[in-house]
C-alpha positions in Angstrom: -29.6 -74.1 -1.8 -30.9 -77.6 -1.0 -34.3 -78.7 -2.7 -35.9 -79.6 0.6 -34.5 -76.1 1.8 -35.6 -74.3 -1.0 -39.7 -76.0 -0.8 -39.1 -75.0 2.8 -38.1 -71.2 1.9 -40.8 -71.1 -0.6 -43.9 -72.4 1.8 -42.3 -69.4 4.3 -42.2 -66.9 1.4 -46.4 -68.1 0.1 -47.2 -67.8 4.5 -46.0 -64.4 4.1 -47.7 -63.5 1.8 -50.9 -64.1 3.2 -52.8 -61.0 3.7 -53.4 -59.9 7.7 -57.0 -60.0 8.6 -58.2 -56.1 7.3 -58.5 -53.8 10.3 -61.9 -52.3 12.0 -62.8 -48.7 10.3 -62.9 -46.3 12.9 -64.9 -43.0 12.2 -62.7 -39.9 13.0 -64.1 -36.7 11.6 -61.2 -34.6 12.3 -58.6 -36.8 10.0 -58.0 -35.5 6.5 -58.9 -37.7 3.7 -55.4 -39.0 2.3 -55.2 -38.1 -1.9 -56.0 -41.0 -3.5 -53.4 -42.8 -5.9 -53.0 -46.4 -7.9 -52.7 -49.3 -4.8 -52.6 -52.7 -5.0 -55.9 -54.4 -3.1 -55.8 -56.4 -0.5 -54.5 -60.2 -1.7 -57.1 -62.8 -1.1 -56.3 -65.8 0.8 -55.8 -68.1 -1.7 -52.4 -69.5 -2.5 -50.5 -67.8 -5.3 -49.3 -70.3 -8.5 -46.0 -70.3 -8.9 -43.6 -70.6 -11.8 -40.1 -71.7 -12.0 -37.7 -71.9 -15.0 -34.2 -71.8 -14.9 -34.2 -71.9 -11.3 -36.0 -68.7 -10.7 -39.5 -68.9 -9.1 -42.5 -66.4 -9.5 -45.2 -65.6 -7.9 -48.5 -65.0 -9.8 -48.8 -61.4 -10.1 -51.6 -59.5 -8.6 -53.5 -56.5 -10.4 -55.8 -53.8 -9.8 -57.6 -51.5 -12.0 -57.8 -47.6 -10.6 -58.0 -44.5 -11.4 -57.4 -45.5 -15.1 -54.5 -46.9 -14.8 -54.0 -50.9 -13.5 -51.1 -51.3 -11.4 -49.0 -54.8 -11.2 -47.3 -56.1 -8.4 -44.2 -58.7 -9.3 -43.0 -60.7 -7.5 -40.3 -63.9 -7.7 -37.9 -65.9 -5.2 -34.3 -65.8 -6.1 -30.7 -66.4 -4.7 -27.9 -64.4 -5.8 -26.0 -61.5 -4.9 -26.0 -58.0 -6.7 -28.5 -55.8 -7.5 -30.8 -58.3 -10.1 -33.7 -56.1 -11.8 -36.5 -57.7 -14.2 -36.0 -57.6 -18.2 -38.8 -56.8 -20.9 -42.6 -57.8 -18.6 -45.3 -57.3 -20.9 -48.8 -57.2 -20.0 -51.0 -57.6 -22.4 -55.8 -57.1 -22.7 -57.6 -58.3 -25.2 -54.6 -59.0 -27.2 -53.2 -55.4 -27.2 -49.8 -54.7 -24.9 -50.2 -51.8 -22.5 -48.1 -49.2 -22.3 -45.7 -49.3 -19.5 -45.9 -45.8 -17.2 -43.7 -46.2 -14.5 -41.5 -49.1 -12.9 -40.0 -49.9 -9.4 -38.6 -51.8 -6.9 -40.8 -52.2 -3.5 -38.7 -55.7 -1.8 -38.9 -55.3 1.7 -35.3 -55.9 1.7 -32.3 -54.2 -0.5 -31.9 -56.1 -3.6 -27.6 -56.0 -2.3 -29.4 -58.5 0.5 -26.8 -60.9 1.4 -29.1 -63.5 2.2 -28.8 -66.5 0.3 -32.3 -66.2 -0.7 -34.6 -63.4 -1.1 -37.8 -61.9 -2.2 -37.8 -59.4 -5.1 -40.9 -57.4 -6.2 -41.4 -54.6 -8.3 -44.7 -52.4 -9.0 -45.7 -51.8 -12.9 -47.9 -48.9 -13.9 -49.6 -49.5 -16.9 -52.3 -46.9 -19.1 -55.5 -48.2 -18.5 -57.4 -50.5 -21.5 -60.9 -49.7 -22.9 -62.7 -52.0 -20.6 -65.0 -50.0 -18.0 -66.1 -53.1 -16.4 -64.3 -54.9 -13.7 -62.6 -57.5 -13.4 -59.7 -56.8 -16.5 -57.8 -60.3 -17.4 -54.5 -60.2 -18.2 -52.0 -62.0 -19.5 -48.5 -61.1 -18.0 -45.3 -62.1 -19.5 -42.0 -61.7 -17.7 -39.0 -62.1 -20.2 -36.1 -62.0 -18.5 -34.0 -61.2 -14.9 -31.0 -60.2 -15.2 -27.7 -58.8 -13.6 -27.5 -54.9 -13.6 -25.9 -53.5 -15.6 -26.3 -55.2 -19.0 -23.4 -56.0 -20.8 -22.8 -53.8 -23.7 -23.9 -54.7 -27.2 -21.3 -57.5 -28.6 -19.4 -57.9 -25.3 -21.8 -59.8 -23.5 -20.2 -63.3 -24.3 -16.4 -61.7 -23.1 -18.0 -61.1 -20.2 -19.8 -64.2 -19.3 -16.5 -66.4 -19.9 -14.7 -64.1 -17.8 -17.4 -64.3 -15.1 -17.5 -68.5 -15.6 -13.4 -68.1 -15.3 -13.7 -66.5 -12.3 -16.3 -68.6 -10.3 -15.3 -71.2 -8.1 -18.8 -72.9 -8.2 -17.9 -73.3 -11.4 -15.0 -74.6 -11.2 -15.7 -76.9 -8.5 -18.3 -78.5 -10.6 -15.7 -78.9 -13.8 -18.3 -77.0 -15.8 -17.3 -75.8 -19.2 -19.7 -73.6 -21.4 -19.6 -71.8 -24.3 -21.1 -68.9 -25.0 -22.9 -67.5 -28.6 -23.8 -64.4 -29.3 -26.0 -63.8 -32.3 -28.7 -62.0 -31.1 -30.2 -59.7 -28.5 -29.6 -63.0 -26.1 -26.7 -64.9 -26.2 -26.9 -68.2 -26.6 -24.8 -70.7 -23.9 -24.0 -74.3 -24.7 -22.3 -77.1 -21.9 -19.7 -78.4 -23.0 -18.4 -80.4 -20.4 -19.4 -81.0 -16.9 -18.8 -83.1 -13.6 -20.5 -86.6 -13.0 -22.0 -85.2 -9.9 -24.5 -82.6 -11.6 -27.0 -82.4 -14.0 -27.2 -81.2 -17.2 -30.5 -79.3 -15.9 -28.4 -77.6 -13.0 -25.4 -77.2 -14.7 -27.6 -74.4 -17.1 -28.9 -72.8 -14.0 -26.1 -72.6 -12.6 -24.0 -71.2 -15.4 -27.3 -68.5 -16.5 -27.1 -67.5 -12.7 -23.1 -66.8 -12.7 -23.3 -65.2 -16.3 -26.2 -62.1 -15.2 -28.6 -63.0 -17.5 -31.8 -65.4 -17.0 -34.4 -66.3 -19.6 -37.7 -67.0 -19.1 -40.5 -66.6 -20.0 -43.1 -66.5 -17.4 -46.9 -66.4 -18.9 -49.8 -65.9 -16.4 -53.1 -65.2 -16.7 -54.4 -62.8 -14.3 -57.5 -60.6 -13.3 -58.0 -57.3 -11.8 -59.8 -57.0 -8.2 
């Protein structure tokens, strides 16, 4: 995607996700109250910081604290086909990581979306912390997106190469990398690379083809 088509996605994606103004409460005495259940409140009107490495762009996540439990929403802007799902996201109070209850997708659209870019959110569940008092700050940590499936243990490499191999984006930007894999993250080196891209690109662009990118993405954020 272009740079001035990209800012120009992104400003759409922030508009949208300004909240609409909150509707009248009408009394109705005959409605059954709905049971209530962890929900994100109502963003505010103030424009989201955002957060890009490697070429992927987040969105600072918002948080409530209910019920005992403080619920996360995630969200990030991304281009790429297949189904792409969050690594490791620790969120962290105090110091101490919470423990993660439950994890899913809520994108308005499929993460299969064709569409050469797209919004992805997910909703974390986490136990509740000590703290009685609102607001909770938190510091947030997203790891990793990645590809799904992961590779298997030890194959990750033979798989990225073959991917590389098979790209014509890569190929048409006489990209050559090398992959090492010595720990839970393989490592990927450029070894050569066309005149007409950077060195900065050319990582983005081979982390994006290979399934796997590394972040991480730290923000501080409070509880409404």
């Amino acid at each position: 995607m272009r740079p001035i088509l990209a800012l120009a996605f992104l400003s759409l994606v922030i508009a949208a996700c300004a909240p609409a103004p909150s509707p009248v409460p009408v009394s109705n005495p005959t409605a059954t109250p709905a049971q209530s259940v962890p929900s994100l409140a109502a963003p505010t009107q103030e424009i989201p910081e955002t957060k890009t490495i490697n070429g992927i762009t987040f969105l600072s996540p918002q948080a409530v604290a209910q019920d005992g439990k403080i619920v996360v929403k995630v969200c990030y802007v991304w281009e790429g086909e297949g189904a792409w799902e969050l690594g490791k996201t620790i969120a962290r109070s105090q110091g101490s990581e919470l423990s993660l209850e439950t994890s899913r997708e809520i994108s308005q659209e499929p993460v299969t979306s064709p569409l050469p870019s797209t919004m992805r959110c997910v909703e974390n569940i986490y136990q509740g912390t000590s703290e009685t008092a609102a607001p909770i700050t938190l510091t947030m940590e997203i790891e990793s997106v990645h590809l799904s499936p992961l590779p298997e243990p030890g194959k990750a490499c033979e798989l990225y190469q073959s991917r590389w191999m098979n790209s014509p984006e890569i190929q048409a930007a006489g990209i050559e990398a090398k992959c090492i894999e010595n720990g839970e993250t393989p490592e990927i080196e450029i070894e050569k690379i066309g005149s007409q891209m950077s060195v900065l690109r050319a990582k983005e662009l081979v982390w994006r083809t290979a399934g796997l990118v590394a972040g991480p993405w730290i923000f501080e954020i409070t509880t409404h």
